[in-house]
KEVOKOL-172099 format. One line per field, with one value per residue (C-alpha): residue number from 1; y, x, z. Coordinates in pm, 1 decimal. Example, Ala and Ser with C-alpha at 12.3 -4.5 7.8 and 13.67 -1.06 7.14 Angstrom:
% KEVOKOL-172099
seq = c(1, 2) $
Y = c(-450.0, -106.0) $
X = c(1230.0, 1367.0) $
Z = c(780.0, 714.0) $
This chain:
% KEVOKOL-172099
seq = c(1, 2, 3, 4, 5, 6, 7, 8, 9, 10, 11, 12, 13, 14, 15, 16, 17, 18, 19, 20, 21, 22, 23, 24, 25, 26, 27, 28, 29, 30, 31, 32, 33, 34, 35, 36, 37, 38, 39, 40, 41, 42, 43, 44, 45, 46, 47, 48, 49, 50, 51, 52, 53, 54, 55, 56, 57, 58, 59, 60, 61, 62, 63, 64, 65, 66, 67, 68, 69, 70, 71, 72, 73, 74, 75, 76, 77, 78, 79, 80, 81, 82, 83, 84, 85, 86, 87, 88, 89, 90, 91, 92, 93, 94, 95, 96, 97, 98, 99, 100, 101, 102, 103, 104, 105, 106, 107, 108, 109, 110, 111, 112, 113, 114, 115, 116, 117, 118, 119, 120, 121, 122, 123, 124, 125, 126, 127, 128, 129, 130, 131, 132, 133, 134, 135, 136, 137, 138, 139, 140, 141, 142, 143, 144, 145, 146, 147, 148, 149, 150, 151, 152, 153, 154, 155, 156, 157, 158, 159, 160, 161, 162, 163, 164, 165, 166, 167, 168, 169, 170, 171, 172, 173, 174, 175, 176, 177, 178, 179, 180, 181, 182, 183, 184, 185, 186, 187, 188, 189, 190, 191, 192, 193, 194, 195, 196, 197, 198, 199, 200, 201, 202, 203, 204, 205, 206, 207, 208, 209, 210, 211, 212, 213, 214, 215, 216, 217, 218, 219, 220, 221, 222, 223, 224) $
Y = c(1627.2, 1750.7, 2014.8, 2324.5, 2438.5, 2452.8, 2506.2, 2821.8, 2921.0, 3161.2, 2890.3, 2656.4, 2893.7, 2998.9, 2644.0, 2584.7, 2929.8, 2817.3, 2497.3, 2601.4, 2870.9, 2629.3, 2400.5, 2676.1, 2785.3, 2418.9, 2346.6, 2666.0, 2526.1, 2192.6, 2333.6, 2622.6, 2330.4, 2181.3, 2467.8, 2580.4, 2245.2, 2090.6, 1776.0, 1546.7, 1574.7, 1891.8, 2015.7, 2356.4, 2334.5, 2620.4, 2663.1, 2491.6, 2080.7, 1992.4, 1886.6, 1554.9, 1839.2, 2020.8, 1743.6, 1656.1, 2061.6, 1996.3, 1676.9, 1479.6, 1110.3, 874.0, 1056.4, 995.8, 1025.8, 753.2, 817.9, 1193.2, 1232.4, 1025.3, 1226.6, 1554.9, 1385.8, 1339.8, 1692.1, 1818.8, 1651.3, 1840.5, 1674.0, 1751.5, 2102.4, 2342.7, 2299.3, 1924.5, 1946.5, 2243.8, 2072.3, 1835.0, 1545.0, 1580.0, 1603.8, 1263.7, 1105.1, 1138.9, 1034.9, 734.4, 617.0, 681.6, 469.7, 166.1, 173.3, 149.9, -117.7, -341.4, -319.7, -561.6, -776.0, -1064.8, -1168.2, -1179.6, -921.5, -1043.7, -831.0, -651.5, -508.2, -346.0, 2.2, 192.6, 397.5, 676.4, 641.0, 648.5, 975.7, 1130.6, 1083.0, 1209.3, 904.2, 922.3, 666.7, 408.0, 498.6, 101.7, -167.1, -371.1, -128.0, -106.3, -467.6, -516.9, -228.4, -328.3, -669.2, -571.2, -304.3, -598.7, -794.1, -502.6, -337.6, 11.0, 133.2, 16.4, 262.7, 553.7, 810.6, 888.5, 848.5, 486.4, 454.5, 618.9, 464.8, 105.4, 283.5, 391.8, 33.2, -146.0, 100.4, 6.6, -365.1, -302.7, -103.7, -396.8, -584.8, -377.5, -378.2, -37.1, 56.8, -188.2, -185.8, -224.6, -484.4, -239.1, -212.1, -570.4, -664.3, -354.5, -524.5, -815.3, -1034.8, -1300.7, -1482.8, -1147.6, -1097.0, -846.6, -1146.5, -1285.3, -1017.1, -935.0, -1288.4, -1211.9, -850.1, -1050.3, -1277.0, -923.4, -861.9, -1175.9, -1106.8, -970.2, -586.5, -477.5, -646.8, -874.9, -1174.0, -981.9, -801.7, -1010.0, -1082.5, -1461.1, -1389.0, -1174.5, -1386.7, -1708.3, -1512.3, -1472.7, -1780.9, -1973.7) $
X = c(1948.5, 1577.3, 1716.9, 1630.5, 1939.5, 1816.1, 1461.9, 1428.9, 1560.2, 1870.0, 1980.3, 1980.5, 2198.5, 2418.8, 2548.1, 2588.3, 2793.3, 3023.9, 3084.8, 3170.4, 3339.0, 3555.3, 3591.4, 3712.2, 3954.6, 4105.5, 4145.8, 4373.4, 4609.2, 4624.4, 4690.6, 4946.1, 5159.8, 5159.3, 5247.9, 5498.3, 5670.4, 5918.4, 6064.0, 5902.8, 5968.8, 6077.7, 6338.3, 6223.2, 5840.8, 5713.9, 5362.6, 5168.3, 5088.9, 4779.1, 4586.7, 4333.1, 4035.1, 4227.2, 4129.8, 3783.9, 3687.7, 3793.5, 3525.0, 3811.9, 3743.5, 4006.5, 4328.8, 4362.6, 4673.2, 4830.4, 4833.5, 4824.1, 5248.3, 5214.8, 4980.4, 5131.2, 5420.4, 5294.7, 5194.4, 5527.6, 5684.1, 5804.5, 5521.1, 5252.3, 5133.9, 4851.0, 4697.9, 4712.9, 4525.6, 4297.0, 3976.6, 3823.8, 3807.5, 4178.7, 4267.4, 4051.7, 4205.2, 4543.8, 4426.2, 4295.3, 4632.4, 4842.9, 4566.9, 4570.7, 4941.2, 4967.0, 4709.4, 4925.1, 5199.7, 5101.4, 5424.7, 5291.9, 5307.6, 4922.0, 4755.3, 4658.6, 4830.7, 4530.0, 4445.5, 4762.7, 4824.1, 4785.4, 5054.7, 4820.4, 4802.6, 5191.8, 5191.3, 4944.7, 5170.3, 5474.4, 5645.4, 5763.7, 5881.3, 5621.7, 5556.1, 5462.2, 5266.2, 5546.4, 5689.2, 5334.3, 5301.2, 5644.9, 5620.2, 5300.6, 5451.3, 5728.4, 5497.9, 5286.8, 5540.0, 5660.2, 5508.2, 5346.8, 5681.6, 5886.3, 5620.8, 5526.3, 5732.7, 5717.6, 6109.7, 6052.5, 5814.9, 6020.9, 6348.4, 6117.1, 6000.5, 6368.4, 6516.9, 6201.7, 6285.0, 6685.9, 6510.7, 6314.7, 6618.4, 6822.0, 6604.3, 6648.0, 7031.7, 7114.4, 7192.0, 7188.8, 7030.8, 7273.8, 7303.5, 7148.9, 6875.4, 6810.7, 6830.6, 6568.6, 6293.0, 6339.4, 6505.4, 6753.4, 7069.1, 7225.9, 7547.9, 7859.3, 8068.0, 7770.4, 7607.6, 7726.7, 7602.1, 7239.2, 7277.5, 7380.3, 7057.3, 6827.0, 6956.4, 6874.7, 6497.7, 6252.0, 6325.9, 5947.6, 5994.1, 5764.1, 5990.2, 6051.3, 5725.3, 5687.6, 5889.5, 5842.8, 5995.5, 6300.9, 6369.8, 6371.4, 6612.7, 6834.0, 6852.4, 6857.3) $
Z = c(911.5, 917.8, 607.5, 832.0, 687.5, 307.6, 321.3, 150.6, -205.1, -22.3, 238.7, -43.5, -299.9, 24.8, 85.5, -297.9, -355.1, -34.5, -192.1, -529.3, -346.0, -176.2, -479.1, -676.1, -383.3, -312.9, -739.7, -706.0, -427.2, -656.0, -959.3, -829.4, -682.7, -973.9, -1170.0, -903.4, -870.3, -1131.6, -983.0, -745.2, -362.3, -395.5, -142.3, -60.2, -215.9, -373.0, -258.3, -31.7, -50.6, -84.1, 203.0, 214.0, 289.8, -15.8, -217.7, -56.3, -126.6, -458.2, -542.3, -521.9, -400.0, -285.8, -107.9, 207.5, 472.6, 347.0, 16.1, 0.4, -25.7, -323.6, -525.0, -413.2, -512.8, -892.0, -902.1, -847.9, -1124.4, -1440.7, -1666.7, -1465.4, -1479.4, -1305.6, -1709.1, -1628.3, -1294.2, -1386.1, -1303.6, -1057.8, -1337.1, -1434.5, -1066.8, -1022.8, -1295.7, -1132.3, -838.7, -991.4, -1157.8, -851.5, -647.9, -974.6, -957.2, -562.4, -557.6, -790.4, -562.0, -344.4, -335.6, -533.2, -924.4, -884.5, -1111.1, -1516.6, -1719.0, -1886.5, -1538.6, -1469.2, -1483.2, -1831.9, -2045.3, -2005.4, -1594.4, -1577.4, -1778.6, -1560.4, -1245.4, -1439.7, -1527.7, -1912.7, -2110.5, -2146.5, -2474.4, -2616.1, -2529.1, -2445.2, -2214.8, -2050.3, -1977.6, -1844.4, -1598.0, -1517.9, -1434.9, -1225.2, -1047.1, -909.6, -747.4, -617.9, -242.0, -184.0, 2.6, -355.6, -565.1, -355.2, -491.9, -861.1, -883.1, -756.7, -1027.3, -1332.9, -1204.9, -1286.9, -1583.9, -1703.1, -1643.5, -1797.2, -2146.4, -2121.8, -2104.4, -2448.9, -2619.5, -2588.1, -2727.8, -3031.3, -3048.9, -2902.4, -2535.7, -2236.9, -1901.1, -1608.0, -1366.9, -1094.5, -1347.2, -1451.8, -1061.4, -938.7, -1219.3, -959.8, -1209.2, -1018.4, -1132.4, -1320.6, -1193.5, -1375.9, -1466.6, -1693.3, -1784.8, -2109.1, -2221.5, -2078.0, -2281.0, -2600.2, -2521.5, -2459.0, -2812.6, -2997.4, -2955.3, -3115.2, -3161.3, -3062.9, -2703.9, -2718.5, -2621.5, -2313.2, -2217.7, -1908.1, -1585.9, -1690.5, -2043.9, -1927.4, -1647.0, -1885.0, -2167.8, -1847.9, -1710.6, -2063.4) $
């Protein structure tokens, strides 16, 4: 603490070159994972995971043990790349969705929707398919009355994200959400016998989603 350690011009350039040193070292395991790995949770990994000092080496704020399976779990999915996580900002960005999507999950209808997670933080995790605004919101929705456990896996997530786009497609007359789907968006009351009433419902609204772009709104078309 007195800064012995950097008080000449070569002390001070040695602990910078380790740093970068290490930065440029830990960016490689990240982005090599990435590259590496094509589908999330990955049987036999190719690589090694990422550690939380991985990350830390890296400039990388805000993984810790709790969370780190989650992000390492984002880098192994097919849309995310070693391009994608090439650089300390781009691996902080996808840090930062994973964290805004895990904090949402805290089990209660609770967040307003313009603080929910973003189209563009599901497609840095690897999630695809939330391609509208409508999509975004009702995720989003679902995702916060949903608990970290329900979301901590990017299949969890896309599975959400899949049903949540056989929601809006309804809506526009073509293919239907199942009744495993309708019931994992936490919507109650759908059963097989009257579901193809509540798809007939799905497709009486307004093709763009927006009659059903919230939990409130879908559940409502269901139970009218």
């Amino acid at each position: 603490n007195d800064g012995s350690a950097v008080d000449t011009l070569s002390e001070l350039q040695t602990v910078v070159s380790t740093a970068a040193s290490a930065a440029v070292a830990a960016l490689g395991v990240i982005s090599d994972y990435a590259q590496t790995n094509t589908q999330p949770n990955p049987a036999t990994p190719s690589g090694s995971a990422p550690t939380v000092n991985d990350y830390i080496a890296a400039g990388v704020t805000g993984v810790t043990a709790t969370n780190l399976a989650s992000i390492n779990d984002a880098l192994a999915t097919s849309s995310v790349t070693g391009t994608s996580v090439a650089t300390s900002a781009q691996v902080q960005a996808l840090v930062n969705a994973y964290n805004t999507i895990l904090t949402a999950a805290d089990n209660g209808d609770n967040t307003n929707n313009t603080a929910n997670p973003t189209q563009a933080q599901y497609a840095l995790i690897g999630v695809t398919g939330i391609d509208t605004a409508a999509k975004t919101r009702l995720l989003g929705d679902v995702i916060d009355t949903k608990s970290q456990v329900d979301v901590d896996a990017t299949a969890e997530v896309q599975a959400l994200a899949d049903a949540v786009c056989a929601v809006m497609t309804a809506a526009a007359g073509a293919a239907v959400p199942s009744l495993e789907q309708i019931q994992a968006l936490g919507i109650t009351g759908v059963t097989a016998d009257n579901l193809p009433a509540i798809l007939q419902a799905l497709a009486a609204t307004a093709n763009d989603g927006s009659a059903v772009d919230t939990l409130s709104e879908l559940q409502t078309v269901v139970s009218t």
